[in-house]
The first five atom37 places (N, CA, C, CB, O) and aatype in JSON, in Angstrom:
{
  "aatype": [20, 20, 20, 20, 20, 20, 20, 20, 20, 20, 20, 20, 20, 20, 20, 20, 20, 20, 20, 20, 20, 20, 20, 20, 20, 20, 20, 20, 20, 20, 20, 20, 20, 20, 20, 20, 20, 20, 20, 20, 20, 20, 20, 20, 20, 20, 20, 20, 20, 20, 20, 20, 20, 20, 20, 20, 20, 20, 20, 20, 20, 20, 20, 20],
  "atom_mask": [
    [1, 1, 1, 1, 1],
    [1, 1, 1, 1, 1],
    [1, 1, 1, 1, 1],
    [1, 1, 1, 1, 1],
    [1, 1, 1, 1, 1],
    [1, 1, 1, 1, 1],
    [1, 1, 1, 1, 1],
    [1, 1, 1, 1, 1],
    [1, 1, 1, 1, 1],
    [1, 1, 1, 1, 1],
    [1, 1, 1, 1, 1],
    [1, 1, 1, 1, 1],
    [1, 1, 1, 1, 1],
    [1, 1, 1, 1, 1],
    [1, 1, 1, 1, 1],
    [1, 1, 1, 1, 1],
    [1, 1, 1, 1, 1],
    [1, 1, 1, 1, 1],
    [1, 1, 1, 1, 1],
    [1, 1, 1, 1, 1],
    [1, 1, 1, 1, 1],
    [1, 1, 1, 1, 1],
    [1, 1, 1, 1, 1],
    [1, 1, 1, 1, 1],
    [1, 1, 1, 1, 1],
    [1, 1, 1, 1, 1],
    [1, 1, 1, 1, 1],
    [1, 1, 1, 1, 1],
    [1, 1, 1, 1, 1],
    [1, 1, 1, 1, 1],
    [1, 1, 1, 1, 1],
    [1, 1, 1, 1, 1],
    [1, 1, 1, 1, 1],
    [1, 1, 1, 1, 1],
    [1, 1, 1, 1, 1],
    [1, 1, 1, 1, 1],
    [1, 1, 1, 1, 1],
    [1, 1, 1, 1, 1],
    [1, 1, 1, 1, 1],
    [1, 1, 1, 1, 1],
    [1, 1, 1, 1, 1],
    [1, 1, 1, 1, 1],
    [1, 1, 1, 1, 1],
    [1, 1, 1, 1, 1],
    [1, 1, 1, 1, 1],
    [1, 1, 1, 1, 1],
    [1, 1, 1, 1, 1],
    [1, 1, 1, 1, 1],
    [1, 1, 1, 1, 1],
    [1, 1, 1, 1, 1],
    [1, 1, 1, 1, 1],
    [1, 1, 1, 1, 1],
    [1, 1, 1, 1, 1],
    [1, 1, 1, 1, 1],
    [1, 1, 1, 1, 1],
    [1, 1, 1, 1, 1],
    [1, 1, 1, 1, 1],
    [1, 1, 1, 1, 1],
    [1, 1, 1, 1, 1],
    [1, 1, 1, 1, 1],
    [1, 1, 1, 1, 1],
    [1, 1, 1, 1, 1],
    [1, 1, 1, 1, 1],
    [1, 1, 1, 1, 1]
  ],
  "atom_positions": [
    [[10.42, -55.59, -31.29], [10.07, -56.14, -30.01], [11.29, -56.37, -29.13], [9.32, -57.42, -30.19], [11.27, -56.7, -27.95]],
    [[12.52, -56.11, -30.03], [13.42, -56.21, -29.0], [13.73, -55.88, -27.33], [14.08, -55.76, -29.52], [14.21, -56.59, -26.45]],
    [[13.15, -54.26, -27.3], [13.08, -53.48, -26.07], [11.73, -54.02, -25.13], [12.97, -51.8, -26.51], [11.53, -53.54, -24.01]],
    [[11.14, -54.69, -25.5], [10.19, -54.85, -24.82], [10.61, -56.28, -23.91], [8.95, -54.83, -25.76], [10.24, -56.43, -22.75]],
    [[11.54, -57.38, -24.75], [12.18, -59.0, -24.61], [13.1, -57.91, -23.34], [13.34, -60.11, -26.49], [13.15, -58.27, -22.16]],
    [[13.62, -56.89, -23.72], [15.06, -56.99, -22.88], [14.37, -55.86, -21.48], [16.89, -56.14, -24.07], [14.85, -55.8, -20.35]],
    [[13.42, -55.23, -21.87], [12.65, -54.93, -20.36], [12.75, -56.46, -19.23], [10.59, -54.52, -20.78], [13.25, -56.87, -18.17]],
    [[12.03, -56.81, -20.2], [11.67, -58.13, -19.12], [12.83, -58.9, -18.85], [10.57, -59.25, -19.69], [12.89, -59.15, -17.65]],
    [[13.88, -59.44, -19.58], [15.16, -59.64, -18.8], [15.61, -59.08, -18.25], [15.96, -59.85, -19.13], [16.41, -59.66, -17.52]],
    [[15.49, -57.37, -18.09], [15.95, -56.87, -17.11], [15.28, -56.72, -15.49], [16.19, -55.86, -17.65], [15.88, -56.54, -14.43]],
    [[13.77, -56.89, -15.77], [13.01, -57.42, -14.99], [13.25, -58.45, -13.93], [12.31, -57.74, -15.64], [13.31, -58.4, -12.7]],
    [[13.38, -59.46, -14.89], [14.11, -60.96, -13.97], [15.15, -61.19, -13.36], [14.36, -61.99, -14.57], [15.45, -61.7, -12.28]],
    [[15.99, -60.47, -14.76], [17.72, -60.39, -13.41], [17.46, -59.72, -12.39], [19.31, -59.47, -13.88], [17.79, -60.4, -11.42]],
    [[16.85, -58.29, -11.93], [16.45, -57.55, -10.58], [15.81, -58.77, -10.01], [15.36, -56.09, -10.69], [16.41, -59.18, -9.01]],
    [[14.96, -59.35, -10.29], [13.93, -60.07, -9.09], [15.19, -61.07, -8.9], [12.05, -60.94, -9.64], [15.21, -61.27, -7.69]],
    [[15.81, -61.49, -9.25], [17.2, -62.68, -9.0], [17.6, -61.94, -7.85], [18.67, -62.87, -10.36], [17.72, -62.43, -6.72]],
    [[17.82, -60.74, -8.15], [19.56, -59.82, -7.67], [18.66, -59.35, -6.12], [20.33, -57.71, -9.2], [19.17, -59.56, -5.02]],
    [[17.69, -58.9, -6.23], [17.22, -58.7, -4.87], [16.55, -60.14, -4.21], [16.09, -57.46, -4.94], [16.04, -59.93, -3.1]],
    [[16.48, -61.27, -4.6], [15.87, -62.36, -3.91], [17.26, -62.85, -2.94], [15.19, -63.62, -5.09], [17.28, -63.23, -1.77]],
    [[18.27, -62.71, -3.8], [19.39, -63.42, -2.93], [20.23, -62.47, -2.18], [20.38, -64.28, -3.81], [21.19, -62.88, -1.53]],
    [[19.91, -61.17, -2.22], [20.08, -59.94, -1.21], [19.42, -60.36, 0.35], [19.15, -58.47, -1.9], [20.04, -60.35, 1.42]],
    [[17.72, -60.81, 0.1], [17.28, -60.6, 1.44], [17.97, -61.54, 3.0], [15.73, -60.92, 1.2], [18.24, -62.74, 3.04]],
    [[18.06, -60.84, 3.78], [18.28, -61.85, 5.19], [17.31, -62.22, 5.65], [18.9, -61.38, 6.36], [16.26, -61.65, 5.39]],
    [[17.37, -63.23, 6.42], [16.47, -63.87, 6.98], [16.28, -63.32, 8.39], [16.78, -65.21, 6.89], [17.14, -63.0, 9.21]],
    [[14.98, -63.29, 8.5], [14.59, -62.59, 9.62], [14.68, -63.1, 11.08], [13.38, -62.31, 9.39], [14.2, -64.2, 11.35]],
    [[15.26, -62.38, 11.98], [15.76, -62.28, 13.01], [14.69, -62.69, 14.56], [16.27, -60.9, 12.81], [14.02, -61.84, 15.16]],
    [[14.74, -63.61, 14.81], [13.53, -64.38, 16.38], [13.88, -62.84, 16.67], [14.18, -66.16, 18.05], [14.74, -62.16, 16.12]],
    [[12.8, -62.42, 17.87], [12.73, -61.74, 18.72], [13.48, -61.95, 19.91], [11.7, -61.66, 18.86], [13.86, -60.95, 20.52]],
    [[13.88, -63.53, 20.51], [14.27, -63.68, 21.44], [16.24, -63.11, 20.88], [13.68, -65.28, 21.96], [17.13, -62.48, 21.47]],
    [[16.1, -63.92, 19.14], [17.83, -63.72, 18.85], [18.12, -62.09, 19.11], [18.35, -64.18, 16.92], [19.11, -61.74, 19.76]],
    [[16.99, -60.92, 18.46], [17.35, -59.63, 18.72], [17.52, -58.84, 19.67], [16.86, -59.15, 18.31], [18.21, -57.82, 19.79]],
    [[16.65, -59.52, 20.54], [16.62, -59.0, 22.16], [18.48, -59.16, 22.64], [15.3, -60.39, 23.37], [19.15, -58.26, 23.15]],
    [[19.09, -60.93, 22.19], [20.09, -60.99, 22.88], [21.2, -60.0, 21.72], [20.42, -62.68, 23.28], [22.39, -60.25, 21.53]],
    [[20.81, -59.43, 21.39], [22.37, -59.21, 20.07], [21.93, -57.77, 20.49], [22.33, -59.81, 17.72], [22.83, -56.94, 20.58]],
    [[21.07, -57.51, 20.67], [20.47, -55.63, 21.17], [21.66, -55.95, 22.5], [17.94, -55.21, 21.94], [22.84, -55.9, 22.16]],
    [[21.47, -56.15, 23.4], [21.99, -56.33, 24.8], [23.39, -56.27, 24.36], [21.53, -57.73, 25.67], [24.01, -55.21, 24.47]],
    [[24.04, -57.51, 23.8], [25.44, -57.83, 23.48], [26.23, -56.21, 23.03], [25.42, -59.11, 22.08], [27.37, -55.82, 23.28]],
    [[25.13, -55.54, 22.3], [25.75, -54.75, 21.63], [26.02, -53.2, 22.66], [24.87, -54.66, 20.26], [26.94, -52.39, 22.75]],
    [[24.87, -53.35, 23.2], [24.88, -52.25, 24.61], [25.94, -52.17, 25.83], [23.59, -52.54, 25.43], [26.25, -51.24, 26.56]],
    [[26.32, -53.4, 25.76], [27.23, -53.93, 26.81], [28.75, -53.66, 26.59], [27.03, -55.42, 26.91], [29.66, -53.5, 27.4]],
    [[28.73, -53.64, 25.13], [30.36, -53.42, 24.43], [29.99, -51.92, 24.06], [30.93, -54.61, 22.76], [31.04, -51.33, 23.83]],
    [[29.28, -51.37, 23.96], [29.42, -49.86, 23.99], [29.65, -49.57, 25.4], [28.14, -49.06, 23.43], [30.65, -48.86, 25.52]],
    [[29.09, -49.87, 26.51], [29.32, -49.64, 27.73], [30.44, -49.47, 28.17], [28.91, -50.35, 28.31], [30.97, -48.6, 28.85]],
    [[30.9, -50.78, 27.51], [32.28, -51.3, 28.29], [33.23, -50.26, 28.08], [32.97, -52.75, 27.72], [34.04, -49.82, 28.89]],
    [[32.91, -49.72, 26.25], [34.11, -48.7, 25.37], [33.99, -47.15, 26.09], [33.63, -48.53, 23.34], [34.9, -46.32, 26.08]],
    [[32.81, -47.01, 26.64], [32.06, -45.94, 27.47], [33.18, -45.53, 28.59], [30.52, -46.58, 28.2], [33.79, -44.51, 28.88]],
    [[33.11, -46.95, 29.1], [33.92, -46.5, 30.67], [35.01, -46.75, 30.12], [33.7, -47.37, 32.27], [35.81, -46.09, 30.78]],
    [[35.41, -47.13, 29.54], [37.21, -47.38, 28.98], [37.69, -45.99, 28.8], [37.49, -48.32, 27.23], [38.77, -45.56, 29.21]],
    [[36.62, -45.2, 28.03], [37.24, -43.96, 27.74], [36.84, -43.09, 28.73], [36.96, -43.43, 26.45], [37.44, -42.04, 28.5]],
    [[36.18, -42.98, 29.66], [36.14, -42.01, 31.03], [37.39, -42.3, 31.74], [34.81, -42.31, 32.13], [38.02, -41.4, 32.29]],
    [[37.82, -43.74, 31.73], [38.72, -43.91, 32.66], [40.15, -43.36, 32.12], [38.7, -45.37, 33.04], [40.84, -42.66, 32.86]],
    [[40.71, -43.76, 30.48], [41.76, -42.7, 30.02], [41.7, -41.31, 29.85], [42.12, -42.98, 28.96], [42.67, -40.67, 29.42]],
    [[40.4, -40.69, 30.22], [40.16, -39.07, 29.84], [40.47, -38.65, 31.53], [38.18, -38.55, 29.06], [40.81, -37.48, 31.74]],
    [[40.36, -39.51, 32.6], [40.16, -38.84, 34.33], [41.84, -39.63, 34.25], [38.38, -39.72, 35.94], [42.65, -39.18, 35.06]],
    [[42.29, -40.63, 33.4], [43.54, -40.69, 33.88], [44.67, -39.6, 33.38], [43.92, -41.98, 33.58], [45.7, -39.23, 33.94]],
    [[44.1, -39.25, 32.16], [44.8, -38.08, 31.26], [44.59, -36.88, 31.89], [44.24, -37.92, 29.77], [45.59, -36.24, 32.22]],
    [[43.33, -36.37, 32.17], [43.4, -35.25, 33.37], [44.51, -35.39, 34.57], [41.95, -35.28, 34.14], [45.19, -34.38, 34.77]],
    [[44.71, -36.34, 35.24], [45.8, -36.27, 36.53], [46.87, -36.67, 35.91], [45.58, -37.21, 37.89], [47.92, -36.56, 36.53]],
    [[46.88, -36.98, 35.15], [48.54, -36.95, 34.61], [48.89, -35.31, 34.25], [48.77, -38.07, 32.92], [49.94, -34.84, 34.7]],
    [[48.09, -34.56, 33.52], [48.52, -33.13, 33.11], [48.58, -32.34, 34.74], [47.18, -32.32, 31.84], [49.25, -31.37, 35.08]],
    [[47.72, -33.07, 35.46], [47.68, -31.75, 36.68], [49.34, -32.41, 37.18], [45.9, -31.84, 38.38], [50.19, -31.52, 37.32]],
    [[49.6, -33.2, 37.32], [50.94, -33.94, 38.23], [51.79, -32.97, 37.51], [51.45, -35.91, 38.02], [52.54, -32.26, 38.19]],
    [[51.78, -32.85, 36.35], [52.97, -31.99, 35.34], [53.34, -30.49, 35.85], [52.31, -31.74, 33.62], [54.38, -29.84, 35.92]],
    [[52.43, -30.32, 36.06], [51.94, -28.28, 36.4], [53.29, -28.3, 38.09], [48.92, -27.87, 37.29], [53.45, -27.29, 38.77]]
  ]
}
């Protein structure tokens, strides 16, 4: 009966190991604001890099 005792401890340690894995679930109002937050800093990284790629363009044409 050994394999059958150590199924089931292995059983229980998983239900342990994934109980203290889960997060706690997220308001709608908290995801709405952390969706946004996160859109806003991509944005920001968005135009950061248009603005060194159009500044890197006129720097090579000034060179010519």
């Amino acid at each position: 009966m050994t394999r059958g005792n150590q199924r089931e401890q292995d059983r229980l340690k998983a239900q342990k190991k994934l109980a203290g894995q889960k997060k706690p679930k997220e308001s709608a109002a908290n995801l709405a604001k952390r969706k946004e937050a996160d859109a806003e800093i991509l944005r920001a990284k968005q135009k950061k890099k248009e603005e060194e790629k159009a500044a890197g363009s006129g720097a090579a044409d000034s060179k010519k």
